[in-house]
N, CA, C and O of each residue as an XYZ file, in Angstrom:
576
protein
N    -119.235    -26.890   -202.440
C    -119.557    -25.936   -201.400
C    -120.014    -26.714   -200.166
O    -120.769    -27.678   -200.295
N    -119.559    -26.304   -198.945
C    -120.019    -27.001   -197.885
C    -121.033    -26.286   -197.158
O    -120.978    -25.061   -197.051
N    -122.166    -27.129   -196.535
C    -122.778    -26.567   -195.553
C    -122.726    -26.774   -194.468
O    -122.355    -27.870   -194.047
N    -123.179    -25.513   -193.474
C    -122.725    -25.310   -191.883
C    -123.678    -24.580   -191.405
O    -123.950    -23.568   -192.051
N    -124.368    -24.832   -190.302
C    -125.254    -25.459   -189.665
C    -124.826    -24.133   -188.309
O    -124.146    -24.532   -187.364
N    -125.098    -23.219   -188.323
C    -124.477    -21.955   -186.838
C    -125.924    -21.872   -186.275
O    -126.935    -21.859   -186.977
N    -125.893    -21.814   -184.853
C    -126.434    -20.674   -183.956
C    -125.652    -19.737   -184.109
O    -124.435    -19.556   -184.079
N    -127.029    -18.870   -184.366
C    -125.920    -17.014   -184.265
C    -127.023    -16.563   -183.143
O    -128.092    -17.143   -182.952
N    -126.557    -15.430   -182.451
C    -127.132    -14.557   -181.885
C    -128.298    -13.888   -183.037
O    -128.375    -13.964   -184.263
N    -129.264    -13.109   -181.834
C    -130.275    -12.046   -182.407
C    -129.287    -11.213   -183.370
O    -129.081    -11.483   -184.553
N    -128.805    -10.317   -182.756
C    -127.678     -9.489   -182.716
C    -126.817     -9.336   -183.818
O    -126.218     -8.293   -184.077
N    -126.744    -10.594   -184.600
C    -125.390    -10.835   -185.463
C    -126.471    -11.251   -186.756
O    -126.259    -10.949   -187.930
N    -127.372    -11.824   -186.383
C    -128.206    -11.832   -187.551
C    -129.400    -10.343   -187.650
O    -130.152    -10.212   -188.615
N    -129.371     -9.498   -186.663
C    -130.077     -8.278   -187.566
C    -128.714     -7.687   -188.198
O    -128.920     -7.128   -189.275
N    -127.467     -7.683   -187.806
C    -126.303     -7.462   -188.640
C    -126.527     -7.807   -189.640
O    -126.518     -6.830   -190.389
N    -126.779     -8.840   -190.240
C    -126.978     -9.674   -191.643
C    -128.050     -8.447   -192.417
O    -127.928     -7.536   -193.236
N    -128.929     -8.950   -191.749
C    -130.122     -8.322   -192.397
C    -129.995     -6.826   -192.398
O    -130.823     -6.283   -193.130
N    -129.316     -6.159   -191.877
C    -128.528     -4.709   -192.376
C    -128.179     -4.896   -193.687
O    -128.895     -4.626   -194.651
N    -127.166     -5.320   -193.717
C    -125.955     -5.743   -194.512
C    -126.969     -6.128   -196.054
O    -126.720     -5.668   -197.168
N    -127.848     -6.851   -195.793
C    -128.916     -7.304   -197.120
C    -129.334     -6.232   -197.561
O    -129.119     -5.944   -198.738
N    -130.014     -5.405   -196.747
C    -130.151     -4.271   -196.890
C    -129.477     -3.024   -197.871
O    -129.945     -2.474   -198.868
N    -128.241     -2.832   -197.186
C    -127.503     -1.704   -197.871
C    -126.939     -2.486   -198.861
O    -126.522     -1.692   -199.704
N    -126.762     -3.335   -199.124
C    -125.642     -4.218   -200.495
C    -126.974     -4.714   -201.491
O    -126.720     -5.160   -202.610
N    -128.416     -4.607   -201.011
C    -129.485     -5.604   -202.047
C    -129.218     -6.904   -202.200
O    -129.428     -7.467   -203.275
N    -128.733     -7.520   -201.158
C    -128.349     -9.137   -201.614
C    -129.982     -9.468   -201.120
O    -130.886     -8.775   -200.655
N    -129.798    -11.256   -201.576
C    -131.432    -11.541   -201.152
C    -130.999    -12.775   -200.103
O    -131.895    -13.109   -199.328
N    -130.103    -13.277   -200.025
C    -129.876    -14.402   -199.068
C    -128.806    -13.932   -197.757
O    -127.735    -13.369   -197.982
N    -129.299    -14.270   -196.354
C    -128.508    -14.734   -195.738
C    -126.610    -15.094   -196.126
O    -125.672    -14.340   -195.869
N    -126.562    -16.097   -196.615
C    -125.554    -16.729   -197.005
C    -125.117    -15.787   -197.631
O    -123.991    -15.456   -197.259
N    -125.677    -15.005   -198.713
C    -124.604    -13.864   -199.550
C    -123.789    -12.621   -198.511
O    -122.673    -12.103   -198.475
N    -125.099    -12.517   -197.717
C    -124.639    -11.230   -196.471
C    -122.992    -12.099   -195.741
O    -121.954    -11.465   -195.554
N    -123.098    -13.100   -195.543
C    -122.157    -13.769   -194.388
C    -121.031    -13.455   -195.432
O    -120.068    -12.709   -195.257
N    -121.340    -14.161   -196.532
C    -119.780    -14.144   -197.406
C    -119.222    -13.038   -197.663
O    -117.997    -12.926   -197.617
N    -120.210    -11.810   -198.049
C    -119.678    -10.531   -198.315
C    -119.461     -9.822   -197.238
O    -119.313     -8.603   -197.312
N    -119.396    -10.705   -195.708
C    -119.215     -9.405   -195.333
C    -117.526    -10.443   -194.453
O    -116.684     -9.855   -193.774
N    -117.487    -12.015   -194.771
C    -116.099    -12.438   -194.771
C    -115.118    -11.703   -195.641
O    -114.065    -11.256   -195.186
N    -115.511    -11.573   -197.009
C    -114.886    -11.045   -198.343
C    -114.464     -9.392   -197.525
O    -113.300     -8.995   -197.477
N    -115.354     -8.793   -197.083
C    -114.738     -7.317   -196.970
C    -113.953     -7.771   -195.659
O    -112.778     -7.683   -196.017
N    -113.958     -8.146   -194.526
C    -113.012     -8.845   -193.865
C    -111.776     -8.853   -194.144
O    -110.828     -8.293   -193.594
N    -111.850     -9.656   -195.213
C    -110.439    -10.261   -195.786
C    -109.497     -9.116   -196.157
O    -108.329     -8.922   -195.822
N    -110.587     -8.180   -197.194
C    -110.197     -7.072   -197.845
C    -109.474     -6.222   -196.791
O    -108.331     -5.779   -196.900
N    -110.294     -6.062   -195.775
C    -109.874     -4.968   -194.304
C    -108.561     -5.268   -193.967
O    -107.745     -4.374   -193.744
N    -108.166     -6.965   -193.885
C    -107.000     -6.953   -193.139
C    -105.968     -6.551   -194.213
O    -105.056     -5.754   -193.999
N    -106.253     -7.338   -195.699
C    -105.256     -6.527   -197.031
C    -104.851     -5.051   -196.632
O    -103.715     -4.617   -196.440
N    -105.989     -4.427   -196.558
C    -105.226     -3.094   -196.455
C    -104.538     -2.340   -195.364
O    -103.648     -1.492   -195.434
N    -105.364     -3.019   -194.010
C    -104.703     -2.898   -193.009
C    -103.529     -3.446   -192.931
O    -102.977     -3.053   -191.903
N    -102.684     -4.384   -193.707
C    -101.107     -5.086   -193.893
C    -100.675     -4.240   -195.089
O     -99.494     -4.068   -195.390
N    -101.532     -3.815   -195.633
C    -100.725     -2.663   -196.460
C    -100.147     -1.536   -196.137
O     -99.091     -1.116   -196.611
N    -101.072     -0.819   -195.015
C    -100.667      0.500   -194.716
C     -99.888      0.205   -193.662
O     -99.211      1.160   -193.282
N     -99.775     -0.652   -193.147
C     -98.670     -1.118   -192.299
C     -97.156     -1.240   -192.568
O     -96.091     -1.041   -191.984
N     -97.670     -1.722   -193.891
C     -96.230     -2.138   -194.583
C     -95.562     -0.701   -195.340
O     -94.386     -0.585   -195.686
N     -96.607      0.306   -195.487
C     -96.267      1.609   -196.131
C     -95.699      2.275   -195.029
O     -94.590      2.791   -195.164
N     -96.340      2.341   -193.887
C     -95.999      3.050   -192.308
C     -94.380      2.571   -192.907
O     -93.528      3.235   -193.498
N     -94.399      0.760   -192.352
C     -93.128      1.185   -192.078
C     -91.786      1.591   -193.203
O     -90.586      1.496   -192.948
N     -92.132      1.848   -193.911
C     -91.481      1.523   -194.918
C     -91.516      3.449   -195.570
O     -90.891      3.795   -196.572
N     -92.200      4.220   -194.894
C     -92.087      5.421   -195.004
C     -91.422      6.272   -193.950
O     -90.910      7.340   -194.287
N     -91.391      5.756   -192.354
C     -90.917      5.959   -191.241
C     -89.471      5.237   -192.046
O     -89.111      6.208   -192.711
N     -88.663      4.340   -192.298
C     -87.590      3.974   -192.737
C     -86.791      5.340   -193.673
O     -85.700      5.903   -193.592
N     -87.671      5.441   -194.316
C     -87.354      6.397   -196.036
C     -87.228      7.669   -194.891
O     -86.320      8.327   -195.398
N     -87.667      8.478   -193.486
C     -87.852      9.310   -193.241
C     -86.319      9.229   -192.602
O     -85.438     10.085   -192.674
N     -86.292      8.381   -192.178
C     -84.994      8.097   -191.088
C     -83.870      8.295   -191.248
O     -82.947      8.819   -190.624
N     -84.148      7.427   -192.922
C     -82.597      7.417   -193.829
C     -82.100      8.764   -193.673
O     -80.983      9.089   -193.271
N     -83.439      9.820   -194.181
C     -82.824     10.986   -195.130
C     -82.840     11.447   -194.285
O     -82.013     12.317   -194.557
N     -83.278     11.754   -192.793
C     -83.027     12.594   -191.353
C     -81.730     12.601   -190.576
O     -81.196     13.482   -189.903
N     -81.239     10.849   -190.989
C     -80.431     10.541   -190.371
C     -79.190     11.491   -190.248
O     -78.748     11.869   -189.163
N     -78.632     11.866   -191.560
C     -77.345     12.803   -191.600
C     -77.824     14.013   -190.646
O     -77.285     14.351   -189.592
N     -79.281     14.750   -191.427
C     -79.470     15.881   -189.942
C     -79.458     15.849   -188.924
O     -79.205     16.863   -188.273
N     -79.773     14.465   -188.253
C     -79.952     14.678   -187.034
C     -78.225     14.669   -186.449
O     -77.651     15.406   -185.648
N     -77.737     13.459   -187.273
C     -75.946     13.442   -186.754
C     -75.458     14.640   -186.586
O     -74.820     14.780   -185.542
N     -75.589     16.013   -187.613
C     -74.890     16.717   -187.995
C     -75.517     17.604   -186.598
O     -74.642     18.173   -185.946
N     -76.997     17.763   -186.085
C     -77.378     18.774   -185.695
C     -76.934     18.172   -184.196
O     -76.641     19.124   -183.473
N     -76.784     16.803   -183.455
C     -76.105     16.334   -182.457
C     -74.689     16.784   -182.231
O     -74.238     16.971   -181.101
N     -73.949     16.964   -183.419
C     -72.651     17.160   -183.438
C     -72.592     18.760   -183.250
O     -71.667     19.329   -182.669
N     -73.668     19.385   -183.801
C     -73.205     20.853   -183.702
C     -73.848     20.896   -182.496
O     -74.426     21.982   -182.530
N     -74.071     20.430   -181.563
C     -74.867     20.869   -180.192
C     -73.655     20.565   -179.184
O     -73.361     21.283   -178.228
N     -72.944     19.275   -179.590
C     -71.815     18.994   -179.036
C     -70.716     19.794   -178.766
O     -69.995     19.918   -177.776
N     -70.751     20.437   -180.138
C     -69.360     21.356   -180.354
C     -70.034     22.962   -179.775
O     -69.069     23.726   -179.759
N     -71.033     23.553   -179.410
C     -71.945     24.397   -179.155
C     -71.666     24.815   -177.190
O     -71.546     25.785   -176.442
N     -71.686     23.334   -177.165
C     -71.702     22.836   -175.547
C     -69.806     23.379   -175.287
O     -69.371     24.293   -174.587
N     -69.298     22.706   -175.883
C     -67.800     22.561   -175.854
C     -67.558     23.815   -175.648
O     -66.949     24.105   -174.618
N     -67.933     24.782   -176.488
C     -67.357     26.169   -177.144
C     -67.755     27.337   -175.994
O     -67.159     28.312   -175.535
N     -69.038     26.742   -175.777
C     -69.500     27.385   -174.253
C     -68.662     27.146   -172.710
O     -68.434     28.004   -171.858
N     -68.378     25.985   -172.693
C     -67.807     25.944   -171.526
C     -66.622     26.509   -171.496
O     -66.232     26.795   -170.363
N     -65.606     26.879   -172.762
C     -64.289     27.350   -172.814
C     -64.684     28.978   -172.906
O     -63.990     29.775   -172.275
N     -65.608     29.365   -173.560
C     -66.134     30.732   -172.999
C     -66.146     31.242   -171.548
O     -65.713     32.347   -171.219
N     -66.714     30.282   -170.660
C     -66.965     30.473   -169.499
C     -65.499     30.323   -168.642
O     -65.022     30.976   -167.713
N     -65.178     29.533   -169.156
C     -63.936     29.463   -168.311
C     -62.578     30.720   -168.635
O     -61.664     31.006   -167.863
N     -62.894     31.405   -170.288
C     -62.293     32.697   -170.516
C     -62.706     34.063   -169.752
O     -61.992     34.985   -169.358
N     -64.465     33.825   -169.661
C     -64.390     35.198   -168.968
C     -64.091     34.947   -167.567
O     -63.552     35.741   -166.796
N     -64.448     33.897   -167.337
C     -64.339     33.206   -165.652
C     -62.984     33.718   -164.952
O     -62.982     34.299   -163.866
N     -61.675     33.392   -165.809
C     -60.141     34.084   -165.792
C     -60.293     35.483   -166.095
O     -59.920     36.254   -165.210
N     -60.778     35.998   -167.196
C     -60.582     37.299   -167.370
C     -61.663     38.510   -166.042
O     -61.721     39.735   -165.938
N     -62.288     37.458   -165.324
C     -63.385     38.298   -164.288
C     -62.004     38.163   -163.087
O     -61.782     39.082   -162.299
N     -61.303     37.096   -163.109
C     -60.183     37.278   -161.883
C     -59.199     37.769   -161.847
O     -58.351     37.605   -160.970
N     -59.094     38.749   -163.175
C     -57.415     39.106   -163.470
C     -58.358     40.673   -163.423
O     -58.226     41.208   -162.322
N     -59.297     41.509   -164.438
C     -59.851     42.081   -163.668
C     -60.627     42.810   -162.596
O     -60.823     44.021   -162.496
N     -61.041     41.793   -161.793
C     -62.081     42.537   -160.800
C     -61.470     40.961   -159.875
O     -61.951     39.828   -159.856
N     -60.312     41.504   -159.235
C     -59.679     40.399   -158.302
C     -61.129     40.210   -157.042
O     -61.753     41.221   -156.720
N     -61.525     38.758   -156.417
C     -61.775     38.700   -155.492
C     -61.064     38.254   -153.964
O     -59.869     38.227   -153.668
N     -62.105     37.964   -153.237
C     -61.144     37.312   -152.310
C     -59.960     36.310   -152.653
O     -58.849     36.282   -152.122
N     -60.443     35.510   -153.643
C     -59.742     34.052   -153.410
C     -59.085     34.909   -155.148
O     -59.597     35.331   -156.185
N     -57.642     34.769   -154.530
C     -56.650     35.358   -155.857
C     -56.043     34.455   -157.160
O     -55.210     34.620   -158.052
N     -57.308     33.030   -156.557
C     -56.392     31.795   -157.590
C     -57.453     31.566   -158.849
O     -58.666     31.727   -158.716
N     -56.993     31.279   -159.743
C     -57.404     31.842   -161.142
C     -57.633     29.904   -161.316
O     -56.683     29.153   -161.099
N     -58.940     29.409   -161.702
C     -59.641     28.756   -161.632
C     -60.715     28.062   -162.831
O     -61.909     28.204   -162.569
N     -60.427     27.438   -163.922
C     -61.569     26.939   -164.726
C     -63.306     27.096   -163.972
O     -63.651     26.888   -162.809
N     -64.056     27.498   -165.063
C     -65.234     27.882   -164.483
C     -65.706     26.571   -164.097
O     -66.630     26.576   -163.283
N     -65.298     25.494   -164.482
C     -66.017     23.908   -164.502
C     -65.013     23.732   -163.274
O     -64.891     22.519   -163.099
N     -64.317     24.372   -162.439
C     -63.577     24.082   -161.448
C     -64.226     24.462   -160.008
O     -65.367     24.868   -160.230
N     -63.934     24.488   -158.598
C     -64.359     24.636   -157.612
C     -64.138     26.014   -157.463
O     -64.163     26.248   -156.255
N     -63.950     26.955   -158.050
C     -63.805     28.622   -157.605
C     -64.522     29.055   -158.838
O     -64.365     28.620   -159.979
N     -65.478     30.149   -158.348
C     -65.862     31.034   -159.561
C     -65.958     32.281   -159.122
O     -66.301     32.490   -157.958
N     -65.650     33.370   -160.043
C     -65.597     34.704   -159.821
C     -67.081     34.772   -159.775
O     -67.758     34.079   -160.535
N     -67.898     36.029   -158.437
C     -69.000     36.064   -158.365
C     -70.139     36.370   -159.216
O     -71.337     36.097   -159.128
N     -69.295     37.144   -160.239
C     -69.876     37.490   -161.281
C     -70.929     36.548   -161.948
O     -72.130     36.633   -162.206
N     -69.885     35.551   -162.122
C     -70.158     34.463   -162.763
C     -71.375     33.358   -162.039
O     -72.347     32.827   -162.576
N     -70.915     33.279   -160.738
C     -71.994     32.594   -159.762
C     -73.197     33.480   -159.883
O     -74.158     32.788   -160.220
N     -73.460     34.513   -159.764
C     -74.768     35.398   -159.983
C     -75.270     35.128   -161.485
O     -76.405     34.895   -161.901
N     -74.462     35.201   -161.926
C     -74.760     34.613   -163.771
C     -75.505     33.545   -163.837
O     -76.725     33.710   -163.831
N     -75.147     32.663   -163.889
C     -75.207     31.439   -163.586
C     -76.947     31.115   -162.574
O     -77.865     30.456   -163.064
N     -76.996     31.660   -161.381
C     -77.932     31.294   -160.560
C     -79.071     32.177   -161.568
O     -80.221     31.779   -161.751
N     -78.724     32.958   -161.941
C     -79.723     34.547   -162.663
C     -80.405     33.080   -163.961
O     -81.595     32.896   -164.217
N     -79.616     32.542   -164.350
C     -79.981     31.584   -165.347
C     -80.682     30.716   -164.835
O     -81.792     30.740   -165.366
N     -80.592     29.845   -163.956
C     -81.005     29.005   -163.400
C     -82.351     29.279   -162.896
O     -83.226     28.414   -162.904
N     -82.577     30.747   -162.353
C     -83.703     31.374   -161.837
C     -84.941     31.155   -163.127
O     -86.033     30.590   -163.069
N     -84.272     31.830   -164.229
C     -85.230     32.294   -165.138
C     -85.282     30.679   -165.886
O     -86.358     30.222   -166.270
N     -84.340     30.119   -165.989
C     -85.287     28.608   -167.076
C     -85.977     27.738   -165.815
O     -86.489     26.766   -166.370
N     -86.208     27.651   -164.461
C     -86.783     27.336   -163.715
C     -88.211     28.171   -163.714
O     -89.269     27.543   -163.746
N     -88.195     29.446   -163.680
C     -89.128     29.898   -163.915
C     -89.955     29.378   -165.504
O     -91.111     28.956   -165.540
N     -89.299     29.491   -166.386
C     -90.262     29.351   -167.600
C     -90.421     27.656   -167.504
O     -91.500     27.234   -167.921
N     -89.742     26.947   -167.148
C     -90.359     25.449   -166.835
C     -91.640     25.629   -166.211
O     -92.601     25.427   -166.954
N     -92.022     26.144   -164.373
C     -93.319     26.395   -163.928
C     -93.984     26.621   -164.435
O     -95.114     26.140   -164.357
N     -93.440     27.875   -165.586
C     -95.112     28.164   -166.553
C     -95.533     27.633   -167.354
O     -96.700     27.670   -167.745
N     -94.407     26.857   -167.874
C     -95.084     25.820   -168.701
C     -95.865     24.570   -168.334
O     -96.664     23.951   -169.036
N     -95.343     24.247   -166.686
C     -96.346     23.141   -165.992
C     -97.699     23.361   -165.647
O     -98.587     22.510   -165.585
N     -97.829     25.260   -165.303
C     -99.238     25.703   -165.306
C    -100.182     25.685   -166.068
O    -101.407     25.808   -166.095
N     -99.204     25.475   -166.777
C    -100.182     25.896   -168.520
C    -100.651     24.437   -168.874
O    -101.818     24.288   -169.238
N     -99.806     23.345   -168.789
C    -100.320     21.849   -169.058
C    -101.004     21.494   -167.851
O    -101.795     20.566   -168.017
N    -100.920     22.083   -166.344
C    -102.142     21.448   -165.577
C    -103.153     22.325   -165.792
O    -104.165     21.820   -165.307
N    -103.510     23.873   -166.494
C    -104.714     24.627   -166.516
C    -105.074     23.557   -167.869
O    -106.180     23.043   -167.702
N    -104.718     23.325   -168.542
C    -105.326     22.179   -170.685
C    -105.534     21.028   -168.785
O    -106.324     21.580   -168.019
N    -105.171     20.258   -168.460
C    -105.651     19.130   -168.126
C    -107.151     19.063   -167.292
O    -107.945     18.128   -167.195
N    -107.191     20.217   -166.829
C    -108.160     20.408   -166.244
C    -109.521     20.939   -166.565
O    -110.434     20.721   -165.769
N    -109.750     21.658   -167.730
C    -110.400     22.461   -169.029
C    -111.034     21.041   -169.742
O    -111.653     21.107   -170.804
């Protein structure tokens, strides 16, 4: 066993003498070691649950992974299915309710039946609106 010879602070030695305290040791020297020993122990488990984190975030990923592909893909095909909607009633708004402009036009194109432009802005209105309220609502919590 070697001996070593420290200045410690006030500070670090009423630490000790805590430590003697709640554990009943009777020396100095036992307080220092037991409280290296739980040290040691701290970082063990702290590299344990580390190693569980990641290693449970992995296991989560695996088995998410297909959902998330599948639920990307159906958002894809969701998106797709919508825009060919729009561009059906978009034609079927110009074959019945002719406007000025008589040329029949993909909705993703530079002409839209007005219908559709009022549609459209009517949408734009209202998820703009529920965005604001939701910014009110996170600056009224920031401020509380």
């Amino acid at each position: 066993m070697a001996k070593k010879l420290m200045d410690l602070p006030e500070q670090t030695i009423d630490i000790i003498h805590e430590v003697m305290k709640e554990t009943g040791l009777k020396y100095e020297v036992d307080a220092v070691v037991f409280m290296i020993n739980e040290y040691n122990e701290y970082r063990k488990r702290e590299l344990d649950l580390t190693k569980y984190s990641e290693m449970t975030a992995d296991l989560v990923t695996e088995k998410l992974d297909k959902h998330f592909t599948r639920l990307r893909l159906g958002l894809r095909t969701a998106e797709q299915n919508s825009i060919i909607m729009k561009d059906i009633t978009n034609t079927l708004l110009f074959k019945l309710l002719p406007s000025k402009n008589e040329m029949l036009m993909p909705a993703e194109g530079r002409f839209k039946h007005t219908v559709l432009v009022e549609a459209e802005d009517n949408l734009s209105e209202k998820i703009a609106k529920a965005k604001q309220e939701k910014d009110n609502l996170k600056a009224q919590r920031g401020i509380e």
